[in-house]
C-alpha positions as CSV (number, residue, x, y, z in Angstrom):
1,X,-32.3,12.3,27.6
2,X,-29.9,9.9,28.7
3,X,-29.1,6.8,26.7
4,X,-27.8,4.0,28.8
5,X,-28.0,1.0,26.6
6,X,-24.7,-0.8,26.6
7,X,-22.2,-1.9,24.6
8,X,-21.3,-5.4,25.1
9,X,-17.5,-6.0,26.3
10,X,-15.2,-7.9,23.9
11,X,-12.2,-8.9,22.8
12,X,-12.2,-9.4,18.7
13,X,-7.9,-8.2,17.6
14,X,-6.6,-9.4,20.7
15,X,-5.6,-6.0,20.7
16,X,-6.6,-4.7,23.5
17,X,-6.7,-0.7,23.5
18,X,-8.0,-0.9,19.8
19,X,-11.2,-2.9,21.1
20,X,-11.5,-0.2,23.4
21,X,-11.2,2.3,21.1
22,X,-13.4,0.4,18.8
23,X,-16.3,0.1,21.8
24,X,-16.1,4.0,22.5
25,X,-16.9,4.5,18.6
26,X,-19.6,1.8,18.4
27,X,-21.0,3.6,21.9
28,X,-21.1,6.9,19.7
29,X,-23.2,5.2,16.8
30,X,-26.1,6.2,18.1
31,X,-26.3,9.5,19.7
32,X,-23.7,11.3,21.3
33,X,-22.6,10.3,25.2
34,X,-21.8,12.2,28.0
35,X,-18.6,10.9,30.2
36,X,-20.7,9.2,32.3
37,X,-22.8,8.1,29.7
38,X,-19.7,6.6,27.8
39,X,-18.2,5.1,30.7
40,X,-22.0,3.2,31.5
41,X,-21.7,2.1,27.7
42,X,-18.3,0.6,27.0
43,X,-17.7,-0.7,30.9
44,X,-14.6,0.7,30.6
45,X,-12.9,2.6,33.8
46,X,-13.7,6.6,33.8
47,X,-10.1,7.5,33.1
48,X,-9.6,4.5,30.4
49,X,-13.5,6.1,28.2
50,X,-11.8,9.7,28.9
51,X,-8.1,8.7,27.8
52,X,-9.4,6.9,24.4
53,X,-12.5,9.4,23.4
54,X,-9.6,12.7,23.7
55,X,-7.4,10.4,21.6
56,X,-9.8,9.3,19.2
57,X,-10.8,13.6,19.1
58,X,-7.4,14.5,18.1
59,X,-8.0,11.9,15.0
60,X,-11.0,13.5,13.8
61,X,-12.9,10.6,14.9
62,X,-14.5,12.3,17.7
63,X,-15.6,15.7,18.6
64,X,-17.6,17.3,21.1
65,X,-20.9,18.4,20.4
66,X,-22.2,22.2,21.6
67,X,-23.1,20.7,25.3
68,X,-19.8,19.1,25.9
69,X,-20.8,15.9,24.7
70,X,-18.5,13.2,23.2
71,X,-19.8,12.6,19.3
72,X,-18.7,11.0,16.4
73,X,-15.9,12.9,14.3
74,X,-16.6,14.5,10.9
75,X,-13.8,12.8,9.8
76,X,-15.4,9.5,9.7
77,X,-17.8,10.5,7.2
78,X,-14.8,10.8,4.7
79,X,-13.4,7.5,6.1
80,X,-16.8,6.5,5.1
81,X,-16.9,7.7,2.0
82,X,-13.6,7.0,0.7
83,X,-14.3,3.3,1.9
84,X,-17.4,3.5,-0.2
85,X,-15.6,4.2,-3.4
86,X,-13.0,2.1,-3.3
87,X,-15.6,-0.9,-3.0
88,X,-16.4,-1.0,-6.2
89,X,-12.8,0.4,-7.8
90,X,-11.3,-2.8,-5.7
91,X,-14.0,-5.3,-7.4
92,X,-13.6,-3.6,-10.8
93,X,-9.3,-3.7,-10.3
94,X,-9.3,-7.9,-9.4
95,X,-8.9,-9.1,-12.4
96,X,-6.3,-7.0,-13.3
97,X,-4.5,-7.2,-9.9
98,X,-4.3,-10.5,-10.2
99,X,-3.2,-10.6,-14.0
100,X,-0.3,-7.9,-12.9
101,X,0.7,-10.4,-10.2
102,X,0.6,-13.7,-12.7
103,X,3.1,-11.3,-14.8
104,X,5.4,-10.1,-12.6
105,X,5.3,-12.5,-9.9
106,X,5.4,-9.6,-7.3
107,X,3.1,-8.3,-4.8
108,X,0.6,-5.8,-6.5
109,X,-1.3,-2.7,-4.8
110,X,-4.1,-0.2,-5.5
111,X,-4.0,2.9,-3.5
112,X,-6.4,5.9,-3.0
113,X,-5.5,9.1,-1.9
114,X,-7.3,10.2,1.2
115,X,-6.2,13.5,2.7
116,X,-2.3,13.6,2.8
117,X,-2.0,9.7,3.3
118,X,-2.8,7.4,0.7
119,X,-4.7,4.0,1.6
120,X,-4.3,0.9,0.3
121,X,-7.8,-0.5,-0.5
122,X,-6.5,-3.9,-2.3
123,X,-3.8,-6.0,-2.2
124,X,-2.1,-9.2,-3.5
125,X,0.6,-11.0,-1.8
126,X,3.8,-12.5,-4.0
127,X,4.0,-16.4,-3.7
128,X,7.6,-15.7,-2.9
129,X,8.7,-16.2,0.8
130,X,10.6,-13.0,0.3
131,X,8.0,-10.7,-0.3
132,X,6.4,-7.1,-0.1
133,X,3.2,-7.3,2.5
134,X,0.9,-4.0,2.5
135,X,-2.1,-4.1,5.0
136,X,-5.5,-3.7,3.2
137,X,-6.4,-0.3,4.6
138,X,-2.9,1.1,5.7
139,X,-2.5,4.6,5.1
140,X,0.8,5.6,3.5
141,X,2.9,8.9,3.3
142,X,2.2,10.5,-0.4
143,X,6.1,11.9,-0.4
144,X,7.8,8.2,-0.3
145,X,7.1,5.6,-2.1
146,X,6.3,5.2,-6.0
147,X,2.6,5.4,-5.7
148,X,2.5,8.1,-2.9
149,X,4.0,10.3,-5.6
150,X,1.6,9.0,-8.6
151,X,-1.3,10.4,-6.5
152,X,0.7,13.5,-5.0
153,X,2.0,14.6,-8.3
154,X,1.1,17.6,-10.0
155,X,2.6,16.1,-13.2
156,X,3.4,13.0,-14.2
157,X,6.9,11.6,-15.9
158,X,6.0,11.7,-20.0
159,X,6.7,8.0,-19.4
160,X,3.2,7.9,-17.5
161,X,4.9,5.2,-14.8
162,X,7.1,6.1,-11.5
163,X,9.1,4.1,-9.7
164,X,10.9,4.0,-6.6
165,X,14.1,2.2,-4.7
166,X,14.2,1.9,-1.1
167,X,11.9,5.5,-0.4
168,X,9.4,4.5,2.1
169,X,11.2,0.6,3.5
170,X,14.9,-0.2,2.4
171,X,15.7,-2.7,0.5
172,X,12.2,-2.6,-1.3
173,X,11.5,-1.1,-4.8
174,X,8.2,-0.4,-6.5
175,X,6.6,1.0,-10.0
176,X,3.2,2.6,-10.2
177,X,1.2,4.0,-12.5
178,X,-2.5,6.4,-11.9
179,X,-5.6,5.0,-13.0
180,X,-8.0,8.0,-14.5
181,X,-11.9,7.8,-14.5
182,X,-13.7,8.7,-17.7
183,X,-13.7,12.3,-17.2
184,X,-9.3,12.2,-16.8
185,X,-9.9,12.6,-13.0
186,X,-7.4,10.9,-11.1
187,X,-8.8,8.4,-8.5
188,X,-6.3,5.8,-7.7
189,X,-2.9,4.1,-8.7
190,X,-1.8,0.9,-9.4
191,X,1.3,-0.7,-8.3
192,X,4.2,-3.6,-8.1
193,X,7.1,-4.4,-5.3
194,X,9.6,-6.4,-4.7
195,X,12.7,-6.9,-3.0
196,X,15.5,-5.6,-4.7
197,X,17.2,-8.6,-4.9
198,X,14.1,-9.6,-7.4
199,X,13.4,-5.9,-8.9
200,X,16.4,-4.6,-9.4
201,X,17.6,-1.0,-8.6
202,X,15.6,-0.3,-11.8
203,X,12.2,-1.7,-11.5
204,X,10.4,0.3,-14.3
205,X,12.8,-1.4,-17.1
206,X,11.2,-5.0,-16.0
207,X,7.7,-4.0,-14.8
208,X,6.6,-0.5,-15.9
209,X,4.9,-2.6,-19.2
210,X,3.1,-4.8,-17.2
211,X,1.9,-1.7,-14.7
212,X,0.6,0.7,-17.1
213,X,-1.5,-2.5,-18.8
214,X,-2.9,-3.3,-15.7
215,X,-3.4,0.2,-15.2
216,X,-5.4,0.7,-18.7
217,X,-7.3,-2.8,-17.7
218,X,-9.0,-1.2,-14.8
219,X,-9.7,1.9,-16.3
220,X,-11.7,-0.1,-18.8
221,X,-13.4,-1.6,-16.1
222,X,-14.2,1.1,-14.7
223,X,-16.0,2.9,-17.6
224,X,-17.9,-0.8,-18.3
């Protein structure tokens, strides 16, 4: 049966290919598409539907189903999940995100581990004009960075904080600290960056206090 309802062409980022990409996954949502099919739904050129569905494949966000046809990816349904999740772990972590910033006067981050990467799923921005800026939802390598290795650790430091100088962006320095659900499960980590200029080559001395409250505020929240 073929489906041939369209999807309407638009322009939301101003990024081009990702509103492509974007239209061949919304194309997908219902029922998987042929070629043809895809190329009658998004309006985009054959070679343009076929370039973006085999690069969206190699993400896990599309795979073929057993007649060939273009399908939405298992992987989303993690993506889906995960972003379920961290919903309510981002509503329940506000109050002491924002607390953790008032203290410090940096930029504070909660992160999630999802695969190998870890995702940022809520963020607040230092009033400074020399800041740290993390995208909500930008995934992160777990072997840089302070809270990459909170949530790729097999063990913690005794201290129960880490922190790290200039290990995933120079010049920047962070300390984080894992946030635990009742049952000791680890399911996120909680963090502060600076510049170093701010920080210091040493962040934990000035801000591992302040993490490991916010980081036994949200746990509270969490078991409310």
């Amino acid at each position: 049966m073929r489906c041939n309802s369209r999807i309407v062409k638009r322009s939301i980022t101003g990024v081009g290919v990702l509103d492509k990409a974007v239209s061949v996954l919304e194309a997908l949502d219902k029922a998987p598409r042929s070629l043809a099919d895809l190329v009658l739904a998004t309006e985009l050129s054959r070679a343009t539907a076929h370039r973006l569905a085999r690069a969206l494949e190699q993400h896990g966000l599309v795979r073929r189903d057993g007649e060939g046809r273009f399908a939405l990816g298992l992987r989303l349904a993690a993506l889906g999940q995960a972003a379920a999740r961290a919903i309510p772990l981002a509503d329940a972590a506000r109050p002491a995100l924002e607390e953790l910033r008032r203290a410090t006067g940096e930029s504070v981050q909660l992160y999630v581990r999802e695969g190998d990467r870890r995702v940022c799923v809520a963020a607040l921005e230092s009033p400074h004009g020399l800041r740290t800026i993390v995208a909500l939802g930008a995934a992160l390598p777990l072997e840089k960075g302070s809270a990459g290795r909170v949530l790729g650790a097999t063990a913690l430091p005794r201290a129960g904080w880490v922190e790290s100088v200039g290990e995933r962006e120079p010049g920047v320095a962070s300390v984080s600290a894992p946030i635990r659900d009742a049952e000791g499960r680890l399911v996120a980590a909680v963090s502060v960056s600076g510049p170093v200029e701010r920080t210091t080559r040493q962040p934990g001395r000035r801000y591992a206090a302040a993490v490991l409250r916010a980081a036994r505020q949200i746990e509270r929240a969490l078991a409310d």
